[in-house]
C-alpha atoms as a printed R data frame, in Angstrom:
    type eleno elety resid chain resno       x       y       z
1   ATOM     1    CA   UNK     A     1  38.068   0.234  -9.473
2   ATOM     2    CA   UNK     A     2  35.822   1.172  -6.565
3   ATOM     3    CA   UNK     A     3  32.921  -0.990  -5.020
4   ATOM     4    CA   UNK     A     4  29.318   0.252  -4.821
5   ATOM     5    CA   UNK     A     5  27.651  -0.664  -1.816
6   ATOM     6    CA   UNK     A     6  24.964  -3.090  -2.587
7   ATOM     7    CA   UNK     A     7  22.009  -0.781  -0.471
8   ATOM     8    CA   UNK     A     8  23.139   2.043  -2.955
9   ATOM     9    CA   UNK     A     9  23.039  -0.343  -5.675
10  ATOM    10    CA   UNK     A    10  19.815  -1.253  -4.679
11  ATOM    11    CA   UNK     A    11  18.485   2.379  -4.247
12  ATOM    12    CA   UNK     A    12  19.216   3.198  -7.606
13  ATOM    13    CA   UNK     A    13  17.582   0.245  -9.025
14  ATOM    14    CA   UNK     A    14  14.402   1.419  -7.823
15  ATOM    15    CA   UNK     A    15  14.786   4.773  -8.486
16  ATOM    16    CA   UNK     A    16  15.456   3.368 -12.102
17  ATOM    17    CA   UNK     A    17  12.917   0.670 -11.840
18  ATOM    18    CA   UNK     A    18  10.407   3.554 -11.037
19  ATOM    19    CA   UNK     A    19  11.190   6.475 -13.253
20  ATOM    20    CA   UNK     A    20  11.191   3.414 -16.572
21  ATOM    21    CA   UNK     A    21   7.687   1.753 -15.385
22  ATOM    22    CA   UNK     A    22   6.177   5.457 -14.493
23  ATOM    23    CA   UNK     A    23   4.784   3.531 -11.493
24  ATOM    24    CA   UNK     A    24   7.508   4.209  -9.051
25  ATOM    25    CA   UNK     A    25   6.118   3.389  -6.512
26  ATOM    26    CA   UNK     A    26   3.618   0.384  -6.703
27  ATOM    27    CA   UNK     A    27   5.798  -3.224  -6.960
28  ATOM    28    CA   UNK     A    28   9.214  -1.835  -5.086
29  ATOM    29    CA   UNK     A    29  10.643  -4.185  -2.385
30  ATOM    30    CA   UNK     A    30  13.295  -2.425  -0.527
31  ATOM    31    CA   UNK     A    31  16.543  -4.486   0.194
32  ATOM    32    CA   UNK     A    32  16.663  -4.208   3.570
33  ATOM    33    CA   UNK     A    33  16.374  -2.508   6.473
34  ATOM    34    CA   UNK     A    34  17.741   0.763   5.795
35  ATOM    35    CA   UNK     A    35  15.362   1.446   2.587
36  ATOM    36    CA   UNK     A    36  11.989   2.677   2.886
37  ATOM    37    CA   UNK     A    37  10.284   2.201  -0.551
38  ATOM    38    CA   UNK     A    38   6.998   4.922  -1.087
39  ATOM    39    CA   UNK     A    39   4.071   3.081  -2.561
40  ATOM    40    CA   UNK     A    40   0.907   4.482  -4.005
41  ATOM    41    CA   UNK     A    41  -2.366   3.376  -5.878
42  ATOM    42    CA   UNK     A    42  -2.456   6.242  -7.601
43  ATOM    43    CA   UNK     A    43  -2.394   5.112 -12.180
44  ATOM    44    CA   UNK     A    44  -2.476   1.380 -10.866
45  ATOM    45    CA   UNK     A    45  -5.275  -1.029 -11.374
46  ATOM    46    CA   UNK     A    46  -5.875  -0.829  -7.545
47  ATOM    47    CA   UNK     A    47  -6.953   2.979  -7.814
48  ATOM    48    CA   UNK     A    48 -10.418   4.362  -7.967
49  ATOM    49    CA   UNK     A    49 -11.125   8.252  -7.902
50  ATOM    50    CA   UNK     A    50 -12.442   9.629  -4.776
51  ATOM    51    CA   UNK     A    51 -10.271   7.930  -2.772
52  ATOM    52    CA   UNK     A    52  -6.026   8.537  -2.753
53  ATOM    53    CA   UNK     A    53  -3.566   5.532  -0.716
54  ATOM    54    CA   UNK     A    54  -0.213   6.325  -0.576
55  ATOM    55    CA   UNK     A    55   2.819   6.260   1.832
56  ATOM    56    CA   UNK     A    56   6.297   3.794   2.661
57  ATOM    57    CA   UNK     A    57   6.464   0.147   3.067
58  ATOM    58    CA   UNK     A    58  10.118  -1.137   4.494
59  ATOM    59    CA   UNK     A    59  11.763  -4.537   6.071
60  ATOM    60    CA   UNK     A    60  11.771  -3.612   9.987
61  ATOM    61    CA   UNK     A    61  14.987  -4.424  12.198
62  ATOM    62    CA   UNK     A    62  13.397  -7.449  13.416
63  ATOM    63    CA   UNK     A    63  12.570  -8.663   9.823
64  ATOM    64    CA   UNK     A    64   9.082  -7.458   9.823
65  ATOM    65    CA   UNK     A    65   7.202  -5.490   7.308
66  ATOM    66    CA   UNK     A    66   6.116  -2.441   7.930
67  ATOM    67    CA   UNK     A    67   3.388  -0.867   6.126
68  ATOM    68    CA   UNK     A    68   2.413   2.709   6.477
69  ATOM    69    CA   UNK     A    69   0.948   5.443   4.839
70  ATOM    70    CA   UNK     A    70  -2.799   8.227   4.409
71  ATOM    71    CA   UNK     A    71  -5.683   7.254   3.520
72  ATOM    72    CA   UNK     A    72  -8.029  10.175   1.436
73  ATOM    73    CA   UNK     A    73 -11.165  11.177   0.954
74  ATOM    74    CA   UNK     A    74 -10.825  13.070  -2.365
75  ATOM    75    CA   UNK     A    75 -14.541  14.018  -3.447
76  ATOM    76    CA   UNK     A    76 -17.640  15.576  -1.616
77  ATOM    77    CA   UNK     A    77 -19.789  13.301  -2.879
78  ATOM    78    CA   UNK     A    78 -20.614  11.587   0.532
79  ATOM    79    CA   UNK     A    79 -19.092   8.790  -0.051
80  ATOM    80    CA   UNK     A    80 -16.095   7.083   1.863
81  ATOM    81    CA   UNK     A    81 -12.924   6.407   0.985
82  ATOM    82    CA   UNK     A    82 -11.639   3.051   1.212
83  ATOM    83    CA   UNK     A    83  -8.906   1.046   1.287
84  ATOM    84    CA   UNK     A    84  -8.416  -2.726   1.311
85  ATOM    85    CA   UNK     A    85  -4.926  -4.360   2.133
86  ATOM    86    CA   UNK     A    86  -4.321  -8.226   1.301
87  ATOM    87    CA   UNK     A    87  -1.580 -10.049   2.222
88  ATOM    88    CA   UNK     A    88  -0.141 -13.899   1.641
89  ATOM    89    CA   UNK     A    89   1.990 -15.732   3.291
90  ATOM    90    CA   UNK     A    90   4.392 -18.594   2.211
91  ATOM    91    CA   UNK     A    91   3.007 -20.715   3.768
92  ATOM    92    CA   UNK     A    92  -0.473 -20.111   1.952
93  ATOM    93    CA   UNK     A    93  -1.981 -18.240   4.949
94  ATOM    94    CA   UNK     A    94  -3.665 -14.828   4.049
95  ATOM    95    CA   UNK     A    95  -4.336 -11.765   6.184
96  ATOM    96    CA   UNK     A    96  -6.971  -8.462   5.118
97  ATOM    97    CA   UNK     A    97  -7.241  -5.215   6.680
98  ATOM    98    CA   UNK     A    98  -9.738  -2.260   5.533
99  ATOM    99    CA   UNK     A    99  -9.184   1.323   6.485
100 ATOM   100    CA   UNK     A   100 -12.074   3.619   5.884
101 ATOM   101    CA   UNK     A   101 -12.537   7.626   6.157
102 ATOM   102    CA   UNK     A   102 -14.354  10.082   4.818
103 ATOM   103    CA   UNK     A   103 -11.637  12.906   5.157
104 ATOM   104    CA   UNK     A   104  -8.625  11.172   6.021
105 ATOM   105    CA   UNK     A   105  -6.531   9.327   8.088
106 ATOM   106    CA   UNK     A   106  -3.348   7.498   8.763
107 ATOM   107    CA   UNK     A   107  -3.661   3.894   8.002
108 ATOM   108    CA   UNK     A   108  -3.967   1.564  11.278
109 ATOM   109    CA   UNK     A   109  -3.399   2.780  14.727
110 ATOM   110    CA   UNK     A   110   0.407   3.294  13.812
111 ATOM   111    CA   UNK     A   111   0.306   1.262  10.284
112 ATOM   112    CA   UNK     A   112   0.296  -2.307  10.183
113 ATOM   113    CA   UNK     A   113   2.748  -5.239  10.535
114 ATOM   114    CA   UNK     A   114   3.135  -7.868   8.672
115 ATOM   115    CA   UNK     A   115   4.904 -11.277   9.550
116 ATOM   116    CA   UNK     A   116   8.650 -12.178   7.850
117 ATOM   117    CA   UNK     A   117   7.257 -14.709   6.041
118 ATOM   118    CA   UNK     A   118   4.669 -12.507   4.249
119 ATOM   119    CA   UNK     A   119   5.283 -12.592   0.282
120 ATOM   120    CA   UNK     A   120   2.612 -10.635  -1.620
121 ATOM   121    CA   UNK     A   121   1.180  -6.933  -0.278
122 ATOM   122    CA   UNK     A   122  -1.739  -5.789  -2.348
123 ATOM   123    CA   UNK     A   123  -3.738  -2.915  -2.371
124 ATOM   124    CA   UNK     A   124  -7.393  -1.205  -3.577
125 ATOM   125    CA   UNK     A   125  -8.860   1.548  -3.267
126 ATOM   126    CA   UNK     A   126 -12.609   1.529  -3.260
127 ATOM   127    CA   UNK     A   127 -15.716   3.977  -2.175
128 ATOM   128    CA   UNK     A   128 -18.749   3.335  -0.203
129 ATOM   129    CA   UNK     A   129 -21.262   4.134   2.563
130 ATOM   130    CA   UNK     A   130 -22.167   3.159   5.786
131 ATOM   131    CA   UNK     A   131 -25.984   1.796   6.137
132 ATOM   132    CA   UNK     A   132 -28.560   3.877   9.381
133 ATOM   133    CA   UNK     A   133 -27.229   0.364  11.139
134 ATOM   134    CA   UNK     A   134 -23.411   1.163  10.709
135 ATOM   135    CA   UNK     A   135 -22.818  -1.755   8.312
136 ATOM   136    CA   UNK     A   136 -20.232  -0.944   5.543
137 ATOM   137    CA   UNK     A   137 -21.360  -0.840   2.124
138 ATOM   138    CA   UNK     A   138 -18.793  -1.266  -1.134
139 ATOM   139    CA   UNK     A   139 -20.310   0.978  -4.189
140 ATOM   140    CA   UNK     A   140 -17.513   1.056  -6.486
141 ATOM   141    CA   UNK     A   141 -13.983  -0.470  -6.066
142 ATOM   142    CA   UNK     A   142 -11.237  -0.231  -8.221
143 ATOM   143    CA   UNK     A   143 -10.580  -2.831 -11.079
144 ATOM   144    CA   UNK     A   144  -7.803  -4.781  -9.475
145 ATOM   145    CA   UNK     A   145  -5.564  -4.505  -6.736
146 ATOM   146    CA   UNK     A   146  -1.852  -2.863  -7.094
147 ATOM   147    CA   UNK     A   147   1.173  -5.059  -5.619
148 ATOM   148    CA   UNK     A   148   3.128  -3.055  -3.810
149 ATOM   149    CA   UNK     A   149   5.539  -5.657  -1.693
């Protein structure tokens, strides 16, 4: 009899998990450490068109997550692409980020972080414009927001 190591075990769970949902990517939580798990918005109810999220999302040495990925502008149609990140806590607490472009751009200054504790990663995509004063405005967002930790 030989032993499957549990972090290839859990590799091709998601590759199963993915290629039977047809969402590969959007509610995988890696293992551990060694596992980066892609995520996208892309055929999720956190996806709008104009705008494309998509990149990895993994468990850090020091237990936190990490969170990175592109942000796209995918229409000339001057509006900007943008994407909204929500994520809770156990103990309650909540914590939102926005990334906007109207080309594109890596998300964060080099991704974001998120605490151990964190439980719940969501995502949307949504489009806008920015006012003559610089303030942000939100002209069509997707329908929901896709899990994706």
């Amino acid at each position: 009899m030989r032993l499957i190591p549990k972090t290839a075990v859990a590799a091709m769970a998601l590759l199963l998990s993915g290629l039977l949902s047809g969402t590969a990517t959007a509610h995988a939580q890696p293992a551990d450490g060694s596992i980066q798990s892609a995520w996208t918005a892309q055929h999720t109810r956190g996806d709008v068109g104009g705008a494309h999220a998509s990149g990895s999302i993994y468990k850090r040495g020091d237990d936190r997550v990490q969170l990175t990925g592109r942000l796209r502008d995918t229409k000339s149609d001057r509006k900007l692409a943008i994407l909204q990140i929500w994520a809770t806590y156990a103990d309650g607490g909540h914590r939102y980020e926005r990334d906007v472009t109207g080309s594109s751009k890596a998300l964060g200054s080099d991704g974001y972080n998120f605490a151990s504790s964190v439980r719940d990663i969501q995502v949307q995509e949504c489009l806008g414009h920015k006012t003559g004063s610089g303030r942000l405005v939100f002209d069509k967002c997707a329908p929901g927001w896709a899990t994706i930790w």
